[in-house]
ROSE-950887 format. One record per residue (C-alpha): residue number from 0; residue in three letters; x, y, z. Coordinates in steps of 0.25 Angstrom, whole numbers. Layout:
<nodes>
[NUM,ala,[X,Y,Z]]
...
</nodes>
This chain:
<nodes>
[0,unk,[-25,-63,-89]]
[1,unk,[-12,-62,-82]]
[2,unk,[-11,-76,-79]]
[3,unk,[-2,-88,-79]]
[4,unk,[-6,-99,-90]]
[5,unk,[-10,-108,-79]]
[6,unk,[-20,-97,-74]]
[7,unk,[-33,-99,-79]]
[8,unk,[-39,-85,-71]]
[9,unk,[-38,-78,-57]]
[10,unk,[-45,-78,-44]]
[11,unk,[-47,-64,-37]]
[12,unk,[-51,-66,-23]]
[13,unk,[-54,-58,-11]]
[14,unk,[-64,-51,-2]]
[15,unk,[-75,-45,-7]]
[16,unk,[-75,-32,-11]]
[17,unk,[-61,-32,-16]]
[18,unk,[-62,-30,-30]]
[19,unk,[-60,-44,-37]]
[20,unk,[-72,-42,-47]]
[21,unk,[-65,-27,-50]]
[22,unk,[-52,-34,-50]]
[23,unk,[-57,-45,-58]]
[24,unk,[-64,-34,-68]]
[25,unk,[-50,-27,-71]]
[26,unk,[-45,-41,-75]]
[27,unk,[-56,-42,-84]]
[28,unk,[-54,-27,-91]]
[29,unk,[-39,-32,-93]]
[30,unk,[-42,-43,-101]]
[31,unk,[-50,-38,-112]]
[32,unk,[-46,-49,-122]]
[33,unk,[-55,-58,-112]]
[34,unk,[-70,-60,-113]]
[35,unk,[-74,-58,-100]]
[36,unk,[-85,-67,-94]]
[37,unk,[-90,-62,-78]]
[38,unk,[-100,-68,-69]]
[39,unk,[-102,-67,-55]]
[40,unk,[-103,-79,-46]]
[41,unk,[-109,-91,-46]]
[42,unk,[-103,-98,-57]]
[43,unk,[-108,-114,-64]]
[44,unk,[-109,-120,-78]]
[45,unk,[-122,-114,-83]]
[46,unk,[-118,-98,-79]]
[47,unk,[-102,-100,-84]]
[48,unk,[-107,-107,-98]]
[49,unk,[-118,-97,-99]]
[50,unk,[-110,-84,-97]]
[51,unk,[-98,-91,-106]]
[52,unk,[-108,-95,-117]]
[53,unk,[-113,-78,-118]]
[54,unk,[-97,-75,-122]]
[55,unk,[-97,-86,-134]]
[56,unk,[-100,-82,-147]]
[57,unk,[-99,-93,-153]]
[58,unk,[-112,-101,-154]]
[59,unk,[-104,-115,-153]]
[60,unk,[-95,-111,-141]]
[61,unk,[-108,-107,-135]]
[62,unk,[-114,-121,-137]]
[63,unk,[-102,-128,-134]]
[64,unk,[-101,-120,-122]]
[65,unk,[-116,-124,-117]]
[66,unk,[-114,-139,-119]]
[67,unk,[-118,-146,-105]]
[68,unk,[-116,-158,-110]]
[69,unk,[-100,-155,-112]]
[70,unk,[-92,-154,-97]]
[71,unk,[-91,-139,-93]]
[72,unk,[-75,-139,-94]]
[73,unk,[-76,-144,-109]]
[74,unk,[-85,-133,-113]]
[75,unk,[-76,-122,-109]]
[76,unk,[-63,-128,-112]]
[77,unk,[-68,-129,-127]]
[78,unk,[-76,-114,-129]]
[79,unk,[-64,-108,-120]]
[80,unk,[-53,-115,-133]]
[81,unk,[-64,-110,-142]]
[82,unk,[-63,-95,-137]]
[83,unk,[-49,-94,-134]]
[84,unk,[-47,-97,-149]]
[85,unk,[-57,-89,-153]]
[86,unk,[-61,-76,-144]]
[87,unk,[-59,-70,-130]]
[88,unk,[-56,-79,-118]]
[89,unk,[-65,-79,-109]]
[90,unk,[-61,-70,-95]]
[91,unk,[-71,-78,-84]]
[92,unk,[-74,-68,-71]]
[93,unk,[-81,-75,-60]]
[94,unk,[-85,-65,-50]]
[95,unk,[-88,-68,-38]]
[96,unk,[-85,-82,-38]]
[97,unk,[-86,-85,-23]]
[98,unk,[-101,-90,-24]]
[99,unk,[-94,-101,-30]]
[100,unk,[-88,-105,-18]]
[101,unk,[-91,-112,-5]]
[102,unk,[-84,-113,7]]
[103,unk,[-75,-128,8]]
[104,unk,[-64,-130,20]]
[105,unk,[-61,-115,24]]
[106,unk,[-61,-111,11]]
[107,unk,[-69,-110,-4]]
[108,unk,[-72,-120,-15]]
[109,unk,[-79,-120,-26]]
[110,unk,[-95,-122,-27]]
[111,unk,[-95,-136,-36]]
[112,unk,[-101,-129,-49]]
[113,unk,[-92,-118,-50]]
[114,unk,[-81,-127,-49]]
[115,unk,[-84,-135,-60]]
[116,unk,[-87,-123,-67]]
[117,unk,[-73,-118,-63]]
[118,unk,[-66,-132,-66]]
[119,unk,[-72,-130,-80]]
[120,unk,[-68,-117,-83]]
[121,unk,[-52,-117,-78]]
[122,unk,[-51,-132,-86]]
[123,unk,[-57,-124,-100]]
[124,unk,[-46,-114,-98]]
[125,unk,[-34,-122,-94]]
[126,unk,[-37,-134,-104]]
[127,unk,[-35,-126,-115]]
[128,unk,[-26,-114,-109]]
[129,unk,[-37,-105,-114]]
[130,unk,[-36,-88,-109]]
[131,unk,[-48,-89,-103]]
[132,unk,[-49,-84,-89]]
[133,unk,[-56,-83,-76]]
[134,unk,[-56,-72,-64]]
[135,unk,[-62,-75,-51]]
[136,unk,[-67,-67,-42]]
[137,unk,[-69,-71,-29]]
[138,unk,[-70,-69,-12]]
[139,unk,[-63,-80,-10]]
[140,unk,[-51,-90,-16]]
[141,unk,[-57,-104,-16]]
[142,unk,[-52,-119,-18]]
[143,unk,[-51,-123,-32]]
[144,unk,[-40,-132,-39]]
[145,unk,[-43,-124,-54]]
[146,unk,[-39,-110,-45]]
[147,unk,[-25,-113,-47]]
[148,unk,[-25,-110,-62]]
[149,unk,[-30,-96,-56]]
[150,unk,[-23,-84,-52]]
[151,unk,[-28,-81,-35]]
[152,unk,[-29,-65,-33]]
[153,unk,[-33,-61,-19]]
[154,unk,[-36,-46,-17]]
[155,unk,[-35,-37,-7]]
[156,unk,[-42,-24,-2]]
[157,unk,[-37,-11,-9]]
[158,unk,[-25,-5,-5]]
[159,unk,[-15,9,-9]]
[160,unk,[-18,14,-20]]
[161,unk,[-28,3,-25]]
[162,unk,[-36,8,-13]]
[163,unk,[-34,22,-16]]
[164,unk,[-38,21,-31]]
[165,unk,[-53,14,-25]]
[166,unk,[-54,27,-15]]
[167,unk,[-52,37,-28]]
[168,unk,[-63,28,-35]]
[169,unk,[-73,29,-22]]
[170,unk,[-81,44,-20]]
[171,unk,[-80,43,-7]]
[172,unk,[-65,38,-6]]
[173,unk,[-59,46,-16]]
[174,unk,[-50,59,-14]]
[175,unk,[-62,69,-17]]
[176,unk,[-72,61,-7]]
[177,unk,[-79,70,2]]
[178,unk,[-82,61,11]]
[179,unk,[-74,62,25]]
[180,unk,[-60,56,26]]
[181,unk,[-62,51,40]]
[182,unk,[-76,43,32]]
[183,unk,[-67,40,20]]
[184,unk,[-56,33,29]]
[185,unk,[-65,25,36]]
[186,unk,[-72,20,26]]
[187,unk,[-57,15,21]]
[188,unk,[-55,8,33]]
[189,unk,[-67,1,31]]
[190,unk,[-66,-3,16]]
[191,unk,[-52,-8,20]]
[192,unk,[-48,-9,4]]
[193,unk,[-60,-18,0]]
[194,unk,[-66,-10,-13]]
[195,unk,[-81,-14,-12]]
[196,unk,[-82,-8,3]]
[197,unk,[-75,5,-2]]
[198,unk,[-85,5,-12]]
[199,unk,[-95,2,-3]]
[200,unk,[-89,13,9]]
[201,unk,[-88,23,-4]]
[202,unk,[-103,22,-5]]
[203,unk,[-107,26,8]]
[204,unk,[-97,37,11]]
[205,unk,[-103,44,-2]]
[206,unk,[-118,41,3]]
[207,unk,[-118,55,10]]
[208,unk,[-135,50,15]]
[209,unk,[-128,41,26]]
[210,unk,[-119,43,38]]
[211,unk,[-106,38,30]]
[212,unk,[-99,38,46]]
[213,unk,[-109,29,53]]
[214,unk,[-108,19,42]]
[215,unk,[-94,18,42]]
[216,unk,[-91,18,58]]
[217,unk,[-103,6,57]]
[218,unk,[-96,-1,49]]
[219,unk,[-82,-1,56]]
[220,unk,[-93,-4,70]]
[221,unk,[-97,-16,66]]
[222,unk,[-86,-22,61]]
[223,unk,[-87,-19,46]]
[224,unk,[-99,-30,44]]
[225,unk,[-107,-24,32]]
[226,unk,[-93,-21,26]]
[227,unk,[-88,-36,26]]
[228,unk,[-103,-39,20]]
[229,unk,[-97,-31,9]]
[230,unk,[-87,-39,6]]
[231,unk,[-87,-52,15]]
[232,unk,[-97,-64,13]]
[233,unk,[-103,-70,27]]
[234,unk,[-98,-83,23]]
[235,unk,[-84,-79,19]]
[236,unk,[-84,-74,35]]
[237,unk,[-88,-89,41]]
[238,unk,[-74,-92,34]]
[239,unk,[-68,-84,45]]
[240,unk,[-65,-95,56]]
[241,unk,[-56,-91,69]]
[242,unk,[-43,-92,64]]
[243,unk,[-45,-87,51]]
[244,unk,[-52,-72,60]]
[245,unk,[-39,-73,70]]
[246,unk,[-30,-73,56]]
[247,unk,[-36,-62,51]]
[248,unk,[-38,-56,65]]
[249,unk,[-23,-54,65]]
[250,unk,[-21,-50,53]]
[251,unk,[-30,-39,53]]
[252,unk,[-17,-32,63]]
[253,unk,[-11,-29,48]]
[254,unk,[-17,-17,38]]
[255,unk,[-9,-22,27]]
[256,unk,[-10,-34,17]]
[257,unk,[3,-43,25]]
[258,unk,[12,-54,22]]
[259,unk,[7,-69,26]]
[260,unk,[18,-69,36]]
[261,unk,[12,-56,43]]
[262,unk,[1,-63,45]]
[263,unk,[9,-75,48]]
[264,unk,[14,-67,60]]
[265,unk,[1,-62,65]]
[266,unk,[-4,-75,66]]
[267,unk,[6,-83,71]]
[268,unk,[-6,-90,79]]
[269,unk,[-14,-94,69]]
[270,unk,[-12,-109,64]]
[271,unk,[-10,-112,48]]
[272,unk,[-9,-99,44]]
[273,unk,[-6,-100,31]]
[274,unk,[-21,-107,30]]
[275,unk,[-28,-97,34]]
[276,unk,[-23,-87,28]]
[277,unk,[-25,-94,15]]
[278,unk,[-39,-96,19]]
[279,unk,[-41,-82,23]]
[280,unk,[-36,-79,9]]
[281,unk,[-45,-89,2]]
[282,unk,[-57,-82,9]]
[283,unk,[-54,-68,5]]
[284,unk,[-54,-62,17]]
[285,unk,[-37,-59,17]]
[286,unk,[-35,-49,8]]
[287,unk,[-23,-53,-1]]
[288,unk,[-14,-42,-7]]
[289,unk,[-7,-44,-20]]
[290,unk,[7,-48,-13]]
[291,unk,[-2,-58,-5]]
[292,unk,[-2,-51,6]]
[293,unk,[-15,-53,16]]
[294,unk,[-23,-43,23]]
[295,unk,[-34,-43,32]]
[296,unk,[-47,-36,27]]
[297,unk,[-53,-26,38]]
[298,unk,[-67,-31,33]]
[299,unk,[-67,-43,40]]
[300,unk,[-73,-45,54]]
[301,unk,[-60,-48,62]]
[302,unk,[-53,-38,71]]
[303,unk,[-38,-38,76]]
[304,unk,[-35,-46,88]]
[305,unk,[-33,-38,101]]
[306,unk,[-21,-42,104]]
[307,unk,[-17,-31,94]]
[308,unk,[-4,-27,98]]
[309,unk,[2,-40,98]]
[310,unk,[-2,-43,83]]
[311,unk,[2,-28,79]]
[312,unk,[15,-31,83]]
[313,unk,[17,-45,76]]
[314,unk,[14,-38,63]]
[315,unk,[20,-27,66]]
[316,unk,[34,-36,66]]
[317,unk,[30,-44,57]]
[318,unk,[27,-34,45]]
[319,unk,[39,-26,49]]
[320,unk,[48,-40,47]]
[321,unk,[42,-41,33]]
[322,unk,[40,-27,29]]
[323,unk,[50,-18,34]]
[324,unk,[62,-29,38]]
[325,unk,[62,-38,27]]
[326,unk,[59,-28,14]]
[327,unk,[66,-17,11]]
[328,unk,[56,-6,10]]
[329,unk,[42,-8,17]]
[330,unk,[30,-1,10]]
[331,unk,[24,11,17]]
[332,unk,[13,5,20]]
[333,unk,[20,-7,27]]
[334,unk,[28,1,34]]
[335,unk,[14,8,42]]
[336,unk,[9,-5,43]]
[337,unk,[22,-8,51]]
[338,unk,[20,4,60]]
[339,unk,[6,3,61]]
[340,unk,[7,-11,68]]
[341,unk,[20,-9,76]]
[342,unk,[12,4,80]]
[343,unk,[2,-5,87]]
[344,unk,[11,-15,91]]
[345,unk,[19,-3,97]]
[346,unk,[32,-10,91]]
[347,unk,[41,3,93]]
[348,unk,[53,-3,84]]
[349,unk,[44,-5,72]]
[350,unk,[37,8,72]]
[351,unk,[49,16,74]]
[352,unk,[55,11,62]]
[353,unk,[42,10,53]]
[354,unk,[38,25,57]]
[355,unk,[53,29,55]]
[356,unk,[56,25,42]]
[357,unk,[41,27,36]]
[358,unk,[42,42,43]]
[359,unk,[54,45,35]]
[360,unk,[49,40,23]]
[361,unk,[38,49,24]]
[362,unk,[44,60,27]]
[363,unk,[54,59,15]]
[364,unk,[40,60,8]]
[365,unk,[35,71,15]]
[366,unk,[23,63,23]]
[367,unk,[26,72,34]]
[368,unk,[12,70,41]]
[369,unk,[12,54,37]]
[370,unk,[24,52,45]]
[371,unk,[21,62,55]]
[372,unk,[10,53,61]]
[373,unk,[19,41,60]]
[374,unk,[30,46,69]]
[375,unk,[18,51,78]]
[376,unk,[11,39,78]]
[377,unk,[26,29,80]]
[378,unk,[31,39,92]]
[379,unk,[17,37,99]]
[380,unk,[22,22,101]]
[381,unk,[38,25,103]]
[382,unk,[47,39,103]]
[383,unk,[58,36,93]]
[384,unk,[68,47,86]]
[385,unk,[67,41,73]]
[386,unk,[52,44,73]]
[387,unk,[52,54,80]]
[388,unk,[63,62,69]]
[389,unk,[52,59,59]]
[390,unk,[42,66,66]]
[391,unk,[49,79,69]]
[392,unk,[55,77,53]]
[393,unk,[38,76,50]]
[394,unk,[35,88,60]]
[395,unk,[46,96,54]]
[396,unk,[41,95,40]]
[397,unk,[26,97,44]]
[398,unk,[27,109,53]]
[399,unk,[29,106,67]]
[400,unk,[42,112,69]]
[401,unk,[40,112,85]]
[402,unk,[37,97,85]]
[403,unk,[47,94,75]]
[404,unk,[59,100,83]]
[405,unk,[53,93,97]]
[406,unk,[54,77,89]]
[407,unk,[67,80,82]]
[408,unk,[73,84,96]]
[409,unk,[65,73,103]]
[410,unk,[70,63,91]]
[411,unk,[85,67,94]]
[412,unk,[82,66,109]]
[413,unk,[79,51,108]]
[414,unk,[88,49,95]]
[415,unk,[97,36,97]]
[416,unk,[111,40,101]]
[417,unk,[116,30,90]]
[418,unk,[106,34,79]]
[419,unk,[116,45,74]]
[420,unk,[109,47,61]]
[421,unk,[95,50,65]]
[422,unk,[101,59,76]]
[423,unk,[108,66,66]]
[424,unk,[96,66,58]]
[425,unk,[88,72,68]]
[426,unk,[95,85,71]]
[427,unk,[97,87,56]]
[428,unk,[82,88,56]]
[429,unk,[82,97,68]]
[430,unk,[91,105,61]]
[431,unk,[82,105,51]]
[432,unk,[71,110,59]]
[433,unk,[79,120,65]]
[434,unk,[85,126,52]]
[435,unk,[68,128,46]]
[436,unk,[63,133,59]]
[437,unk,[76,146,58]]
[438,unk,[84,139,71]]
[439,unk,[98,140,60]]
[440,unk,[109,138,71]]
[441,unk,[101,127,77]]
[442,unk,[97,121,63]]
[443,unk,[115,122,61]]
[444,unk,[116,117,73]]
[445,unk,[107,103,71]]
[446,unk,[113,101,58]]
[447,unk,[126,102,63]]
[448,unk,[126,92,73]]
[449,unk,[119,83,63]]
[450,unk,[131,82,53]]
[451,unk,[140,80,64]]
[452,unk,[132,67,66]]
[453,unk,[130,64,51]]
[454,unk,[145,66,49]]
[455,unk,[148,58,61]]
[456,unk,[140,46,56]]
[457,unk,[143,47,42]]
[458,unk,[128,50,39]]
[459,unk,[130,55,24]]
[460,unk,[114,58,21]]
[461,unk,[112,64,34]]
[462,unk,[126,74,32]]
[463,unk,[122,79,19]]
[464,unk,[109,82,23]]
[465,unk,[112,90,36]]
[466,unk,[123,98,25]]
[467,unk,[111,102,16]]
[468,unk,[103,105,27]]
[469,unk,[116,113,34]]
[470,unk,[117,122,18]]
[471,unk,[102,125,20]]
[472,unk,[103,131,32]]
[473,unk,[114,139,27]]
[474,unk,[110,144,15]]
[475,unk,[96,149,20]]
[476,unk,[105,158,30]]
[477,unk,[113,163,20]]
[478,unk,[126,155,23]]
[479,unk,[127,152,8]]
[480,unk,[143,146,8]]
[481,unk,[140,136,18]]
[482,unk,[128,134,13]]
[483,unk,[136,130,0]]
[484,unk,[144,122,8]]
[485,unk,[135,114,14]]
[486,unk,[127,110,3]]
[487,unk,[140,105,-6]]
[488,unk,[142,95,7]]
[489,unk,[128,90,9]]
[490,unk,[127,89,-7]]
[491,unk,[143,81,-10]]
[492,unk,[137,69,2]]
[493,unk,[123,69,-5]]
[494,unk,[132,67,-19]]
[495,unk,[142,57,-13]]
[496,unk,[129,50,-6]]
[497,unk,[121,51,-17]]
[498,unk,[110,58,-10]]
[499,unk,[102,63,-22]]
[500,unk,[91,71,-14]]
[501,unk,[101,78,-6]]
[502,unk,[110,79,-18]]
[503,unk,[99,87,-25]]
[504,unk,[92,94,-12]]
[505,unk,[107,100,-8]]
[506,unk,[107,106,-25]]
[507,unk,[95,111,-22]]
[508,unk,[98,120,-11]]
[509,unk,[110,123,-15]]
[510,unk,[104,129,-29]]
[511,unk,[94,139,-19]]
[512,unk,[107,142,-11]]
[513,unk,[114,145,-27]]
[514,unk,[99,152,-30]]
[515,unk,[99,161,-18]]
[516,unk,[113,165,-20]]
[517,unk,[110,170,-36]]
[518,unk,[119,158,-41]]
[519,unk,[108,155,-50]]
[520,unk,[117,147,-60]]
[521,unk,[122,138,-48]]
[522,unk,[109,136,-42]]
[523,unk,[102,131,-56]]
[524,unk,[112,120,-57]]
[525,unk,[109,115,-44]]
[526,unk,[96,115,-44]]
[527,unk,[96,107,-57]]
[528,unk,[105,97,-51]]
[529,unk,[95,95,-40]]
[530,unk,[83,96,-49]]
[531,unk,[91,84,-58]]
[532,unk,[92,74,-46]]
[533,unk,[79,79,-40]]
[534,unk,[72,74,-54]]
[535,unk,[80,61,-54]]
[536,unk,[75,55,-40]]
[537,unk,[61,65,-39]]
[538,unk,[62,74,-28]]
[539,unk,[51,83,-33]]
[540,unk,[52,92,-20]]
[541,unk,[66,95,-23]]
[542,unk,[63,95,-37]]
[543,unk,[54,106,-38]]
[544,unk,[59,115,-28]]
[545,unk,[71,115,-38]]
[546,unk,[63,117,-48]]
[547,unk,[57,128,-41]]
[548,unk,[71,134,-40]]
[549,unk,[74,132,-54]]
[550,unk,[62,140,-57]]
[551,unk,[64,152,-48]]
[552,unk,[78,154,-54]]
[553,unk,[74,153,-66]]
[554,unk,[63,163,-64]]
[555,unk,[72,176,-57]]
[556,unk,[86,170,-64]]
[557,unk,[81,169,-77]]
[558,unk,[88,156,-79]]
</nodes>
């Protein structure tokens, strides 16, 4: 096992359902030169000498082994130096090792047998650093002074792509279900990650005898009680006191696993935080990422405060602090959670600039629907420019042509007199619009007054750009000189800039405009030095329509 020296084996903890017999199976599949020995639950003397005695071959091992007379520990250590002389160390899996715990002082011990047994076993392995080792699984983490020669892992629900790859395995989840989206969601929801409820979920939207909506809109009506039977035991529910169901209470406002201190800033009412959180943890009912990051599980029986807006706006701030301010680049994920809270909390400055940036991004990827409904939904809080560009850009590339023009106008309208470069930025746009829709002189016309800007401010992306855009609309109306001329400037600022897309977008063109006019020698060249930089930082799109062109003159030239 990977494991430090000092490591006698790990202890996988977390709500049930999560998958830390699966988890604990995989390890067990990667460690073939072990010889694995599983049993479930309640562990003592009799049952661990009994099971270990099945694995010896050895008739005086088995003997010594079984020797009552001898202390427990003694036993082990000497059949444990025997076999890690001789054969396969053993690789002990306790499954299901809460029954051997009872509740002490807000938190779990050991049963007394099964921590002699225990004792026993961690001295054997230590006292003679043998390779023998030892998984647990368990709902909870416990006190115990020998779990410090162990490795803790806590697990959390599934998420991204993990969760994804259980759907694909699930009928009723996977992409060729029948079964109805709306049904296929819901059911999601309700899972929230935990494997054994989408196993279980998966089972009853398959069942086609039964009503598949009734049962899932009576489980979200009563509070998801036979789901927490699933997973949760009654007694590990009495652990719940007041303070531990305000804590998670409040942190039921975030969707995503969070840093302490977002908690921290959630509960800034709640005395000896730190306490409880670990508490929370030791029982399981946190769900502990990988980065240690904690989440609320939707299983369990407590609901937001309703003071909703207050708390939506203190973790709105605070994971903007920690995951948009203070890191470079926040994931996509983090940045919806961002606006999603600031949305709620109607926090105007954060959504602007969460919806702005993410709407750009996803633009550049051509999410045009995606980031269509994120402007929609950030300018029914606040009317911005910035948002409001992105959603005429989005408009523009799905269709709406009458709608696009009305928030590119509406955008420049209300467009701050200092933000030169987004003003400049807008009317290219325009331009643009107005150039595929046949309006030439008006199309001229925009792109003219936005190089006058971009020149003026110095805004070298922003000039090259408008050129290319200016030799487009020339060439397409035959005016193939200044066409020429336009392009050769947009592509000597994309050179001196190093602007590699426009570099080889501006080649591109200018090989059709070489093409149309039968210089087919010139235009080959061209398109090869686009196609060269298009290969080296994978445009595709740009790529294969060169490639097309390629291909067609090849086709008529002969070339």
């Amino acid at each position: 096992m990977s494991q430090s020296t000092n490591e006698v084996g790990v202890l996988i903890h977390g709500m049930g359902g999560l998958g830390k017999s699966s988890l604990a199976a995989r390890l067990c599949d990667r460690l073939p030169n072990f010889e694995r020995v599983v049993w479930v639950g309640r562990i003592d003397e009799a049952s661990l000498v009994s099971r270990l005695t099945e694995k010896l071959d050895d008739n005086e091992q088995r003997k010594s082994l079984q020797n009552y007379d001898e202390e427990l520990r003694f036993r082990l250590r000497r059949v444990f130096q025997q076999l890690h002389e001789e054969a396969k160390p053993f690789l002990l899996v306790l499954d299901d090792f809460e029954v051997n715990l009872e509740p002490r002082n807000e938190s779990y011990v050991l049963q007394a047998e099964a921590a002699e047994v225990m004792k026993g076993l961690v001295w054997a392995i230590r006292e003679n650093s043998t390779s023998h080792r030892i998984i647990i699984t368990c709902c909870y983490d416990f006190e115990f002074t020998q779990l410090q020669h162990f490795h803790k892992q806590p697990l959390d629900a599934l998420q991204g792509a993990d969760l994804q790859k259980k759907f694909n395995r699930l009928p009723a989840f996977s992409a060729k279900s029948q079964v109805d989206e709306a049904l296929k969601f819901q059911a999601q929801k309700l899972a929230d990650g935990n494997p054994r409820l989408l196993e279980w979920l998966d089972k009853i939207l398959q069942n086609i005898t039964v009503d598949q909506a009734i049962i899932l809109n009576s489980l979200e009506a009563d509070r998801r009680v036979e789901l927490r039977e699933q997973v949760l035991a009654e007694a590990l529910l009495q652990q719940m006191d007041a303070t531990m169901r305000e804590m998670l209470s409040r942190g039921m406002v975030f969707e995503l696993p969070v840093p302490r201190s977002a908690l921290a800033a959630v509960c800034d009412t709640i005395p000896n935080l730190e306490h409880y959180i670990n508490r929370v943890v030791a029982l399981g009912l946190w769900e502990v990422s990988h980065n240690r990051a904690l989440r609320v599980p939707r299983i369990l029986p407590v609901q937001l405060p309703v003071n909703g807006e207050a708390l939506h706006k203190q973790a709105a701030e605070v994971l903007y602090r920690l995951w948009w301010q203070e890191v470079i680049t926040a994931i996509e994920e983090q940045q919806l959670e961002i606006h999603r809270l600031a949305l709620l909390a109607k926090v105007d400055k954060i959504v602007v600039k969460i919806a702005g940036k993410l709407a750009q991004s996803w633009d550049s990827q051509s999410r045009f629907r995606e980031a269509f409904q994120l402007c929609k939904s950030t300018l029914e809080l606040v009317e911005d420019y910035l948002v409001l560009h992105e959603l005429a850009r989005c408009e523009h590339e799905l269709g709406d042509i009458s709608k696009a023009q009305e928030h590119y106008q509406q955008a420049l309208n209300i467009c701050s007199a200092e933000d030169e470069e987004e003003k400049a930025a807008i009317i290219h746009n325009l331009g643009q619009l107005k150039a595929n829709t046949g309006e030439i002189t008006g199309a001229i016309a925009l792109y003219q007054q936005s190089l006058a800007i971009t020149k003026q401010i110095g805004n070298v992306h922003g000039k090259a750009a408008t050129l290319h855009e200016m030799g487009k609309l020339k060439a397409n109306t035959g005016e193939i000189t200044e066409a020429i001329a336009l392009y050769q400037q947009s592509l000597a600022i994309t050179k001196q800039i190093g602007n590699v897309h426009g570099k080889a977008a501006t080649l591109y063109e200018m090989g059709k405009l070489k093409a149309n006019t039968g210089e087919i020698t010139e235009a080959i060249a061209l398109y090869q030095q686009s196609l060269a930089i298009t290969e080296k930082i994978g445009d595709v799109q740009t790529q294969a329509m060169t490639l097309c062109c390629l291909g067609q003159i090849q086709r008529f030239s002969g070339k």
